[in-house]
C-alpha positions as CSV (number, residue, x, y, z in Angstrom):
1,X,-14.6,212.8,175.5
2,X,-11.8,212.5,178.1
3,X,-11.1,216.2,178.0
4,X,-15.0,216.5,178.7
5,X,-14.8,214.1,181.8
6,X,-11.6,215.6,183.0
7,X,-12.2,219.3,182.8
8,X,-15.8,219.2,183.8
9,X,-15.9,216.4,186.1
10,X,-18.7,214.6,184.4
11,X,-19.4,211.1,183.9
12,X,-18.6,209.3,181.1
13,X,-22.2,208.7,179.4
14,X,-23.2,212.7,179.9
15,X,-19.4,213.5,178.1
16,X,-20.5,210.8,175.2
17,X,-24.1,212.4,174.9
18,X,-22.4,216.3,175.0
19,X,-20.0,215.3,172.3
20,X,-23.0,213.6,170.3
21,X,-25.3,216.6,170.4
22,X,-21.8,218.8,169.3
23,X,-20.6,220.0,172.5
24,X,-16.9,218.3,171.7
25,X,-15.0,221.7,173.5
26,X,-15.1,222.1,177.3
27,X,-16.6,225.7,176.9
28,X,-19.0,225.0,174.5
29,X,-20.4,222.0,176.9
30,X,-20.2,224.0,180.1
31,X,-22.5,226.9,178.5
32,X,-24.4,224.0,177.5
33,X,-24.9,222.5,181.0
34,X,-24.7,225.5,183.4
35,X,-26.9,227.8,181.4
36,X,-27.0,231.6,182.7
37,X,-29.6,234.6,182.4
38,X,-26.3,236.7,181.8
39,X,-26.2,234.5,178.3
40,X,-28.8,235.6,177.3
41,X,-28.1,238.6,173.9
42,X,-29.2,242.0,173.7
43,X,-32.6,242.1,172.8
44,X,-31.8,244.8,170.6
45,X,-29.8,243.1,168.5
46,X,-33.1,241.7,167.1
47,X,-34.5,243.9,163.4
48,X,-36.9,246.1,164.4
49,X,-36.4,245.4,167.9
50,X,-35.5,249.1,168.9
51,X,-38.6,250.8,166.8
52,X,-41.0,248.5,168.1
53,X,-40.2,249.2,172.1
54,X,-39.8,253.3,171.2
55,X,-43.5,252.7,169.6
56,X,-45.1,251.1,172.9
57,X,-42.8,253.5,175.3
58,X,-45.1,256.3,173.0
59,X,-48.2,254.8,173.9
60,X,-47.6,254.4,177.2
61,X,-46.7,258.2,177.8
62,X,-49.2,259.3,175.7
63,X,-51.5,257.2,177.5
64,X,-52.7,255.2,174.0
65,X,-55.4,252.4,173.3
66,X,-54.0,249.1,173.2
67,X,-55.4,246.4,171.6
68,X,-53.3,242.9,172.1
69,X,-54.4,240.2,169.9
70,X,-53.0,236.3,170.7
71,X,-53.4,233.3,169.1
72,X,-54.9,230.5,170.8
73,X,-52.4,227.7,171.8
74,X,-50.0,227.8,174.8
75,X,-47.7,230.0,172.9
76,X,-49.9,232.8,172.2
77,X,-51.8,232.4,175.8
78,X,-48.9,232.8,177.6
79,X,-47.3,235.7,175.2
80,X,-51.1,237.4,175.9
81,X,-50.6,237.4,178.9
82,X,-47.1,237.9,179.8
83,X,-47.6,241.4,177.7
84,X,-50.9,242.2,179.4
85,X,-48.7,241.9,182.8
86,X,-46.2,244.2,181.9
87,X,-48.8,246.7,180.5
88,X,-50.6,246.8,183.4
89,X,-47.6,247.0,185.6
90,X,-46.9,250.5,183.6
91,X,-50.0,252.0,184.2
92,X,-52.1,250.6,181.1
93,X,-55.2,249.1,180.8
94,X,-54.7,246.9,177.1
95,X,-57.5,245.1,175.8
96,X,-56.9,242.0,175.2
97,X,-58.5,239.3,172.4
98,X,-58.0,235.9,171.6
99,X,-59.8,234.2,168.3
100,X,-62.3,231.8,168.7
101,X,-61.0,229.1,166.7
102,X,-64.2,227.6,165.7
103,X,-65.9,230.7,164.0
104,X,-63.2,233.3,163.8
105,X,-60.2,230.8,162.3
106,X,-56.6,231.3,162.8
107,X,-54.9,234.5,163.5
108,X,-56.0,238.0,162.2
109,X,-58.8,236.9,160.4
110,X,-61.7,239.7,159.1
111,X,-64.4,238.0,162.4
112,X,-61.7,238.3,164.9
113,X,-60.6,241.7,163.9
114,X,-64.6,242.5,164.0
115,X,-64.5,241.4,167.4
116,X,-61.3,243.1,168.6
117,X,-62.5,246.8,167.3
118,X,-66.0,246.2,168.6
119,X,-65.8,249.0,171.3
120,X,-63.8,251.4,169.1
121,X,-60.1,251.0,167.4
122,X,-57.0,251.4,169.5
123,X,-54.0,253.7,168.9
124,X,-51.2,250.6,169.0
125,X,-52.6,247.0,167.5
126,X,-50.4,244.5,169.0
127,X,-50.3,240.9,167.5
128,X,-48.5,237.8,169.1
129,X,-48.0,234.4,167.3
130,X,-50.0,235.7,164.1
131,X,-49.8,238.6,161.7
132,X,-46.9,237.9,159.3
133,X,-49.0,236.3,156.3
134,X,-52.3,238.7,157.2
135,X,-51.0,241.4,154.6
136,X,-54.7,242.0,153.8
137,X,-55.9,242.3,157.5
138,X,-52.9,244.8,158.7
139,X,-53.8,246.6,155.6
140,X,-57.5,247.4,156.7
141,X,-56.1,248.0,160.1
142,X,-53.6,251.1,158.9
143,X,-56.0,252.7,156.5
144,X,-58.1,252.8,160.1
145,X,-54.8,255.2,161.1
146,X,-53.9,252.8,163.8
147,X,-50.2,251.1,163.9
148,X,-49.6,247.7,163.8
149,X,-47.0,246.0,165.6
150,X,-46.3,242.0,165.1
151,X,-44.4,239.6,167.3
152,X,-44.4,236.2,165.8
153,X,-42.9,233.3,164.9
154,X,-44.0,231.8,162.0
155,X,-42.4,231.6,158.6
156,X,-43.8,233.7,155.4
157,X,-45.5,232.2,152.1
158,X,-45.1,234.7,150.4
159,X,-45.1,238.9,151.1
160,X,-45.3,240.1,154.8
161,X,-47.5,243.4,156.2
162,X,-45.5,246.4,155.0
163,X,-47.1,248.5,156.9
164,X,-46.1,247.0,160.4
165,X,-43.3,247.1,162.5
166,X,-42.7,243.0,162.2
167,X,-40.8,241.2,164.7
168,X,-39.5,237.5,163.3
169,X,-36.2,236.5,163.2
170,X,-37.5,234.3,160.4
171,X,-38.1,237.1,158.3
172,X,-35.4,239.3,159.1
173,X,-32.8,236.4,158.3
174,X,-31.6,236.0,161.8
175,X,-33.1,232.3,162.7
176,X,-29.7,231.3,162.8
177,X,-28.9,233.5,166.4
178,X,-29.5,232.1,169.4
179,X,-32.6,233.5,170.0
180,X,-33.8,232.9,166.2
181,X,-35.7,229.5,166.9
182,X,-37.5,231.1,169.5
183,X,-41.6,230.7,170.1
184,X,-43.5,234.2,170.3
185,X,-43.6,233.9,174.2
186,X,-40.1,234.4,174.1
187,X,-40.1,237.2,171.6
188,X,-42.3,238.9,173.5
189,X,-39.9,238.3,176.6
190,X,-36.9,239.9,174.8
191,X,-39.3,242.9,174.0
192,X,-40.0,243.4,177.4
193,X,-36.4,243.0,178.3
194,X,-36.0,245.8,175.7
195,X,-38.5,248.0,177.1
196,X,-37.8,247.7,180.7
197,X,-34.3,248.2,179.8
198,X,-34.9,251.1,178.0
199,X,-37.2,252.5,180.8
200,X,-34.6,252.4,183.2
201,X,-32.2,254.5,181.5
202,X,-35.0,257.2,181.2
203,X,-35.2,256.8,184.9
204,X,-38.7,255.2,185.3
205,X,-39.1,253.7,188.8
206,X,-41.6,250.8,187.6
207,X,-38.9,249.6,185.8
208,X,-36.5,249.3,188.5
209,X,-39.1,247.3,190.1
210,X,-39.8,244.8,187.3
211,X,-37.6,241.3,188.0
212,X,-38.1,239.6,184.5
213,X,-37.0,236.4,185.7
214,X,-40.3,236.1,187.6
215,X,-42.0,236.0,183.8
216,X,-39.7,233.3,183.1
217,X,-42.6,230.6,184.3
218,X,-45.2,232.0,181.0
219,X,-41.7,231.9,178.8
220,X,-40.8,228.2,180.0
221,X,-44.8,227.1,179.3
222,X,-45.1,228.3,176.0
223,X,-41.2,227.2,174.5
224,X,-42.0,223.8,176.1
225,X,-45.7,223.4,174.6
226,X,-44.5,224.9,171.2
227,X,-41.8,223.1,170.2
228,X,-39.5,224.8,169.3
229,X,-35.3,223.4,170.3
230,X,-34.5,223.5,173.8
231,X,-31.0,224.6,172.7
232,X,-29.2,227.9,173.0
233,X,-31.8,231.0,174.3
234,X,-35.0,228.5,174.7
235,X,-32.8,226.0,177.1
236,X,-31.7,229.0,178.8
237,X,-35.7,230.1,179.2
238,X,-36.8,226.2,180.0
239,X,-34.2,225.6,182.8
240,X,-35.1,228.5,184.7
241,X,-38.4,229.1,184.1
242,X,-39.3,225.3,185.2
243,X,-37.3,226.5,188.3
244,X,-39.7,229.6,188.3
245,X,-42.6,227.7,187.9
246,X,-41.9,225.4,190.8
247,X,-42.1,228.3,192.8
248,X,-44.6,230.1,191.1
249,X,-47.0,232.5,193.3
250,X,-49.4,233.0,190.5
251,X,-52.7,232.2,191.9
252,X,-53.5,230.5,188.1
253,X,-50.6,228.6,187.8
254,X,-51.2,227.3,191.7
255,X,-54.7,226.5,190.5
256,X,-53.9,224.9,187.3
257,X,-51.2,222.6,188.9
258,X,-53.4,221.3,191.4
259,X,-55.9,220.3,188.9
260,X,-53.3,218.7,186.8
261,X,-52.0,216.8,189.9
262,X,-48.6,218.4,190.1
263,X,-46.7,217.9,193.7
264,X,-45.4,221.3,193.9
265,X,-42.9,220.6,196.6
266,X,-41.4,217.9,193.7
267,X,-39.0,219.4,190.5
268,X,-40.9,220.3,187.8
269,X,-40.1,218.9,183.8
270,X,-40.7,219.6,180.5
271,X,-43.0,216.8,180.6
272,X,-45.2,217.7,183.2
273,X,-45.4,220.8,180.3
274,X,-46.2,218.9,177.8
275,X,-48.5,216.7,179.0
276,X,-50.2,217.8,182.1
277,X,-50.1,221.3,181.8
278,X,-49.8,222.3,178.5
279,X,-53.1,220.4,177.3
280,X,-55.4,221.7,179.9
281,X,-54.8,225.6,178.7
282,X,-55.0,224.2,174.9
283,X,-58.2,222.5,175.6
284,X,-60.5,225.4,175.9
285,X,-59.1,227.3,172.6
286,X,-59.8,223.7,170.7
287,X,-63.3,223.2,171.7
288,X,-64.2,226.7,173.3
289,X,-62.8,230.5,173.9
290,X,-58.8,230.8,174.2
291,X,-59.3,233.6,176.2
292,X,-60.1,231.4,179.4
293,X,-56.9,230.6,180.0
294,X,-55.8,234.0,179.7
295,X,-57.9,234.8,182.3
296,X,-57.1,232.4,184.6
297,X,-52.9,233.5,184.3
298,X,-54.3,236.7,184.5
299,X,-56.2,236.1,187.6
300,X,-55.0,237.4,191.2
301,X,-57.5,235.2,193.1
302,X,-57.3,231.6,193.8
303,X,-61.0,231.0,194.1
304,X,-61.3,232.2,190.8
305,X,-58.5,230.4,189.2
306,X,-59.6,227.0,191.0
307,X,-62.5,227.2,189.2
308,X,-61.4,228.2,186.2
309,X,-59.0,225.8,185.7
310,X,-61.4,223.1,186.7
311,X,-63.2,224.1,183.9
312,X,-60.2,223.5,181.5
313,X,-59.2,220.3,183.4
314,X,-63.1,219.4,182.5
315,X,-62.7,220.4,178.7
316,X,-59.5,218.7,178.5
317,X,-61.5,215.2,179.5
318,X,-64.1,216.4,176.8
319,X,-61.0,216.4,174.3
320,X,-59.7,213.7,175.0
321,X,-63.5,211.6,174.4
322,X,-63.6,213.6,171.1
323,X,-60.4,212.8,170.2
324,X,-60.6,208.9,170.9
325,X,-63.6,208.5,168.2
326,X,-61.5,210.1,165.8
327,X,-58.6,208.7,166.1
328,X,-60.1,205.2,165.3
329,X,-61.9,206.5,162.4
330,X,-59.0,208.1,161.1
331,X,-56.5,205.5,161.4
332,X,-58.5,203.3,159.5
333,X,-58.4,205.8,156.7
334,X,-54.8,206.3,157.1
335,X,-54.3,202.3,156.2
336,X,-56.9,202.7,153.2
337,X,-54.0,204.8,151.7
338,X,-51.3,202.3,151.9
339,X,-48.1,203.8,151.5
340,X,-48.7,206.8,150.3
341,X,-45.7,209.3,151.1
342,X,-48.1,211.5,153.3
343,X,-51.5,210.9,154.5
344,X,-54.5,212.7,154.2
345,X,-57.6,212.0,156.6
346,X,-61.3,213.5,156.8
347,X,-64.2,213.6,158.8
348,X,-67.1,216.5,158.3
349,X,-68.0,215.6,161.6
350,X,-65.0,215.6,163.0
351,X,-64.4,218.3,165.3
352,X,-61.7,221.2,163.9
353,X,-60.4,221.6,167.4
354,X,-59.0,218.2,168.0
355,X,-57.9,216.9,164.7
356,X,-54.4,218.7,164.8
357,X,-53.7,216.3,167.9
358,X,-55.0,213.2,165.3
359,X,-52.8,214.1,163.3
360,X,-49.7,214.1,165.1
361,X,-50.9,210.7,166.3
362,X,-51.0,209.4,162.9
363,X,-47.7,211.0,161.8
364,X,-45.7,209.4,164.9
365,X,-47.8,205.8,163.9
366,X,-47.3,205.6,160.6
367,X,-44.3,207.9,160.8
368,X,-44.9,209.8,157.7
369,X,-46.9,213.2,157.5
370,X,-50.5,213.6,158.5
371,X,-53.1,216.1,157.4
372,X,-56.4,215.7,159.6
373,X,-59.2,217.6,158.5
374,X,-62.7,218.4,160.0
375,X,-65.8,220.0,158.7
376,X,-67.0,223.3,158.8
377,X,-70.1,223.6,156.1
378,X,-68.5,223.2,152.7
379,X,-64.6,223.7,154.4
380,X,-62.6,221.2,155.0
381,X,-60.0,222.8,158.3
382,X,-57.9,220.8,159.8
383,X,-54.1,220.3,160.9
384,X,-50.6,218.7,159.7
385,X,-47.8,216.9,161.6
386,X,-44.8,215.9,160.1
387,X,-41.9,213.3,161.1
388,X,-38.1,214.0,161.4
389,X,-36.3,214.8,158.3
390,X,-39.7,216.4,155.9
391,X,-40.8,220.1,156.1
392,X,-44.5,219.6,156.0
393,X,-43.9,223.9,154.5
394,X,-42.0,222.8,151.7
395,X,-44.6,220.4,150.6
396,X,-47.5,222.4,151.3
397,X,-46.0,224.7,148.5
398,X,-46.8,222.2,145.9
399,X,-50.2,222.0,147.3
400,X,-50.8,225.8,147.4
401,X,-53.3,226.0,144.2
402,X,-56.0,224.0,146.6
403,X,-56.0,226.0,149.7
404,X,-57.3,228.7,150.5
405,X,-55.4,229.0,153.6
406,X,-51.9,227.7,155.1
407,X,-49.1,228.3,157.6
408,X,-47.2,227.5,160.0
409,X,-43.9,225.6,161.0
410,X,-41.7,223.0,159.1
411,X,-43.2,220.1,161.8
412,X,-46.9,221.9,162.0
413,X,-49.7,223.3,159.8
414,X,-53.2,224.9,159.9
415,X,-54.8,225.0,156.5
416,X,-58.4,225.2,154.9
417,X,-59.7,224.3,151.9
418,X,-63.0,223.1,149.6
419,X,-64.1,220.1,151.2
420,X,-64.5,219.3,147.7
421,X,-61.0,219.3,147.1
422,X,-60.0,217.3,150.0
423,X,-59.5,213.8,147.2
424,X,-57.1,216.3,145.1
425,X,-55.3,217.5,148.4
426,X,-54.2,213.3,148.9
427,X,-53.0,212.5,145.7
428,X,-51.0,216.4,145.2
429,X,-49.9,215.8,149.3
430,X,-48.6,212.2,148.8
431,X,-47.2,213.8,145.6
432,X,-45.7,216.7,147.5
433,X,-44.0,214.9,150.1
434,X,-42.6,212.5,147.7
435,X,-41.0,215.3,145.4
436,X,-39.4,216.6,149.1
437,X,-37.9,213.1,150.4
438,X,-37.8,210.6,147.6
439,X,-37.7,207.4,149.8
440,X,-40.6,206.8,153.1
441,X,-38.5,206.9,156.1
442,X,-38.0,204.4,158.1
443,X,-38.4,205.3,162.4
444,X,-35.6,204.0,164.1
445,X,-34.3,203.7,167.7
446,X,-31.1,205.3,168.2
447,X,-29.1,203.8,171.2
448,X,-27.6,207.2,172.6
449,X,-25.0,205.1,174.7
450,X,-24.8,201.4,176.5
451,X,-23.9,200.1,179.9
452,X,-23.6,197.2,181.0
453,X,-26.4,196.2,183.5
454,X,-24.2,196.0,186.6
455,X,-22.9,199.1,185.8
456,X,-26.2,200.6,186.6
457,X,-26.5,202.5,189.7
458,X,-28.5,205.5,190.4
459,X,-26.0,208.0,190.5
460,X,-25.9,207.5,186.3
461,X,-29.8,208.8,186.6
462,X,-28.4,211.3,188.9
463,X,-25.9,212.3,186.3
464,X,-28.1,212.5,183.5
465,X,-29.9,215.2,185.2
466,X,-27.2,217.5,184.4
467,X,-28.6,217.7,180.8
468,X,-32.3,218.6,181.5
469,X,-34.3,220.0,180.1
470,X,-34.5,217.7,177.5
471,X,-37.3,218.9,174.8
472,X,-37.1,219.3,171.1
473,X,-34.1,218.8,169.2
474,X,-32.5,217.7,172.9
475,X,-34.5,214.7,173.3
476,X,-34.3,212.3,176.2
477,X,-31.3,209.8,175.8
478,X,-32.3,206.2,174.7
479,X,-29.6,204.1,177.0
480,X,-29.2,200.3,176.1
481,X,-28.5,198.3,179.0
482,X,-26.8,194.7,178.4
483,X,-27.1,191.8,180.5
484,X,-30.4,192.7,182.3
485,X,-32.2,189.6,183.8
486,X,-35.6,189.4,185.1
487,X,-36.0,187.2,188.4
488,X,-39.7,187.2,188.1
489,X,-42.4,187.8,185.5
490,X,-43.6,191.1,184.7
491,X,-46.9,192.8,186.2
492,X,-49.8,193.7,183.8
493,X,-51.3,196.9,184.7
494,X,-53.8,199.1,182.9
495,X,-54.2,195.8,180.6
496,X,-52.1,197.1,178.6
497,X,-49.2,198.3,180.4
498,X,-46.4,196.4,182.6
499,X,-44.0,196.6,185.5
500,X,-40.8,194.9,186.9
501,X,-37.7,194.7,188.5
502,X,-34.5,193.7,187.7
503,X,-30.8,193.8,188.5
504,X,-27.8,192.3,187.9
505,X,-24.4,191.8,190.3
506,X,-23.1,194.9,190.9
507,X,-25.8,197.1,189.9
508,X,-28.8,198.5,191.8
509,X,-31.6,197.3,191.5
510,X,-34.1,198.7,189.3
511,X,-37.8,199.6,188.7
512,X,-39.0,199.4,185.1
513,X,-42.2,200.5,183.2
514,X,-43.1,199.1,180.0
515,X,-46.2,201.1,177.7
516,X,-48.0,198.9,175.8
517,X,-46.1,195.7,176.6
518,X,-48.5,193.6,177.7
519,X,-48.7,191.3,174.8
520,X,-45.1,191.5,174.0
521,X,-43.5,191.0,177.9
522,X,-39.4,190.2,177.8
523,X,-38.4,186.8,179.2
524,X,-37.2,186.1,182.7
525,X,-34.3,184.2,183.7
526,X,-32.2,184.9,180.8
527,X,-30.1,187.7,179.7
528,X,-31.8,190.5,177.7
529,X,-30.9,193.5,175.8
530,X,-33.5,196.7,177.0
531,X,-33.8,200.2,175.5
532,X,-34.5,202.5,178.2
533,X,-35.0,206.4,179.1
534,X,-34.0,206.6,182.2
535,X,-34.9,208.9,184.8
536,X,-37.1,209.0,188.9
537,X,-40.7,207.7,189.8
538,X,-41.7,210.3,192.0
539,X,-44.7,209.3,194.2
540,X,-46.4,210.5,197.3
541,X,-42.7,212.0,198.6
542,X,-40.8,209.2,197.3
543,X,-38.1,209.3,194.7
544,X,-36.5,206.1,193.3
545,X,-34.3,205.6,189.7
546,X,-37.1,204.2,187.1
547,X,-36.2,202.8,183.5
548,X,-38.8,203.3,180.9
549,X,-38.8,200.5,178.7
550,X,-38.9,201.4,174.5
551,X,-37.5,198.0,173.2
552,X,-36.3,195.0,174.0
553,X,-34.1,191.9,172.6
């Protein structure tokens, strides 16, 4: 830790938290903190990476059909439309599809494809974040005559399309490079790398033109909402594209951050991602047509974006309604089960679109894996979330004999079954998870480092900057602060909610929020024990060091 606080002249928490995430050599840690584009690999290094790009650069000379199929969360929005960019920067005109979740399911399902070959079958099928389990589906799209190309993410069941050229470093064994945990947005960046690369060596003066950092905004959005670890190629993506972003001319974007209530002259997190941003574009693929969003990134007019993404901001609220009824009925299912290894909730009423959020709600409550399930006529569809330390995959295997369909992520599933099946699926699920990790885990708060209250000041918030963005799998750090005293009582806000100062001798003098406090407020005038993430409260062009209160003792 020395060695990290001499050679890189950083403070002594940020050298504690690098050599706790594994960054214990002074190169490894200033890679880590000074991330570069020029880090980034070859994209060609990737299987299939170099068939796939000669494919498209075919069908772009030849002047092809292209058909581009995305899913219909942030991660296949922003891959839609990031391709559709480039395509139409080269001269193309792609069609472009997105499945309606609520009749046309996940992925390459038979409606979707219905819909996508509607006006007559392309030369080049293009599919981003679906298409490695749809064997069937890329089968009745080669026996067509057109070629198939997949970009995805998602790990296999069983066989993959063997008539496709398949891009997924989880299928080609390379998920442990440093681009292998990437989302399908930034698959589909390293293919456009690949291509634009590839076009300038055959002299094509588009591609001289293209900057591909200016994409990195779409790439940043979609690792963010997705995920996936902000470590190695995705922190790389996250850090500048939430510089991108912040100085985004896209007309969309503008239009989308103004809805959300982003101050655009203020630095731009992985939060205001994941929770302003991010939710808006889901919103209308939960409830309505994915493709909305699409067209609003798409979108070179900010009249037209404005009201387009008033219209998401608008089904957002209506999620968020939907999604409060359910969550009470649901949790009171959840506690019928007891402790049950992994819960199992269902509603036929409940809408399909929401109940993935439900169940990561239940998961983080009751901190054990959810399955939330909705109705569709006799199906039961729905969503899983799991917790630290259980792939919700490996458990689903034991459940395979009752669904019809599955897939997805070790923390995230999509599946569909019998409704009639759904009292089998919580006694083989509880089963399942059980046979996976023994023993129900137990949440716990991990004090990343402590300080001493008068030690403080806000050049330690300052310092801690130096390791955003934080995401997945390089979470915020929880600090403990020792000898914090209130002078005066904390402020209910919200009812729930509460607010208050404190400092100690020597230290600055703090603002701190506490979530859901209200009815368990820490004591003033004696010394106190606080977990805290610490970080700024930005408001109406101020800036001041804020302490968001998890625990206290």
């Amino acid at each position: 830790m020395n060695r990290l606080m001499r050679e890189l002249g950083v403070t002594s928490v940020v050298a504690t938290l690098l050599a706790q995430r594994g960054f214990n050599e002074p190169s490894s840690a200033e890679r880590h903190l000074h991330p570069k584009l020029a880090h980034l690999d070859d994209p060609f290094a990737i299987k299939n990476m170099d068939r796939a790009v000669e494919r498209l650069i075919a069908a772009l000379r030849d002047g092809e059909r292209i058909t581009v199929v995305g899913d219909y969360d942030v991660d296949g929005v922003t891959s839609t439309s990031l391709l559709v960019m480039i395509l139409r920067r080269f001269g193309a005109s792609p069609r472009y599809f997105v499945p309606r979740r609520l009749d046309e399911g996940y992925g390459l399902s038979e409606a979707a494809l219905e819909r996508a070959l509607v006006d007559g079958k392309p030369d080049l099928f293009i599919a981003l974040d679906c298409g490695t389990n749809s064997v069937a589906e890329v089968a009745s799209l080669t026996s067509l005559g057109i070629d198939v190309l997949i970009i995805d993410h998602h790990q296999s069941k069983d066989e993959t399309p063997a008539d496709a050229i398949l891009i997924n470093p989880h299928i080609s064994g390379q998920s442990d490079e440093a681009w292998g945990d990437s989302c399908t947005v930034g698959l589909v960046f390293k293919f456009v790398h690949g291509l634009v690369k590839r076009m300038r060596e055959l002299g094509d003066p588009v591609a001289k033109d293209i900057k591909l950092r200016d994409y990195l905004d779409l790439v940043a959005l979609g690792t963010v909402a997705d995920l996936v670890p902000l470590r190695d190629e995705n922190r790389i993506f996250t850090r500048f594209g939430l510089q991108r972003l912040g100085q985004t001319e896209r007309p969309g974007l503008l239009a989308l951050m103004q809805v959300a209530g982003l101050e655009l002259e203020q630095p731009l997190a992985t939060t205001d991602i994941a929770f302003r941003l991010g939710p808006r574009i889901n919103a209308s693929g939960r409830l309505a047509d994915a493709a909305v969003p699409v067209n609003l990134l798409l979108s070179e007019e900010y009249g037209e974006s404005l009201e387009i993404a008033r219209e998401l901001d608008s089904r957002n609220r209506e999620r968020q309604t939907i999604e409060r009824a359910i969550v009470e009925e649901a949790r009171k299912q959840a506690l019928e089960q007891g402790d049950a290894a992994g819960l199992v909730v269902h509603g036929a009423n409940w809408h399909p679109g929401v109940v993935g959020i439900v169940a990561g709600k239940l998961a983080k409550e009751f901190y054990r894996p959810c399955m939330a399930l909705g109705g569709e006529g006799d199906l039961a569809k729905g969503s899983g979330r799991s917790v630290a330390g259980i792939d919700l995959q490996a458990a689903l295997h034991f459940c395979d004999h009752l669904l019809m369909e599955w897939g997805g992520h070790p923390m995230a599933v999509g599946v569909t079954l019998e409704a009639s099946h759904v009292p089998e699926l919580r006694k083989a699920f509880a089963h399942a998870v059980s046979s996976v990790v023994p023993e129900l885990l137990e949440p716990d708060l991990a004090i990343a480092a402590w300080l001493d209250a008068n030690q403080l000041h806000g050049d330690v918030v300052a310092s801690l900057e130096e390791l955003q963005p934080y995401g997945q799998a390089h979470p915020t750090p929880v600090i403990g602060l020792r000898g914090v005293r209130l002078t005066e009582s904390p402020m209910i806000f919200a009812e729930s909610h509460a607010r208050f100062r404190f400092k100690s001798d020597g230290g600055d003098a703090f603002s701190a929020v506490a979530w859901n406090f209200a009815k368990r407020l820490p004591p003033t005038g004696r010394d106190i024990e606080l977990a805290v993430k610490l970080g700024w409260n930005r408001w109406q062009g101020r800036c001041e060091p804020q302490a968001e209160v998890l625990d206290w003792r």
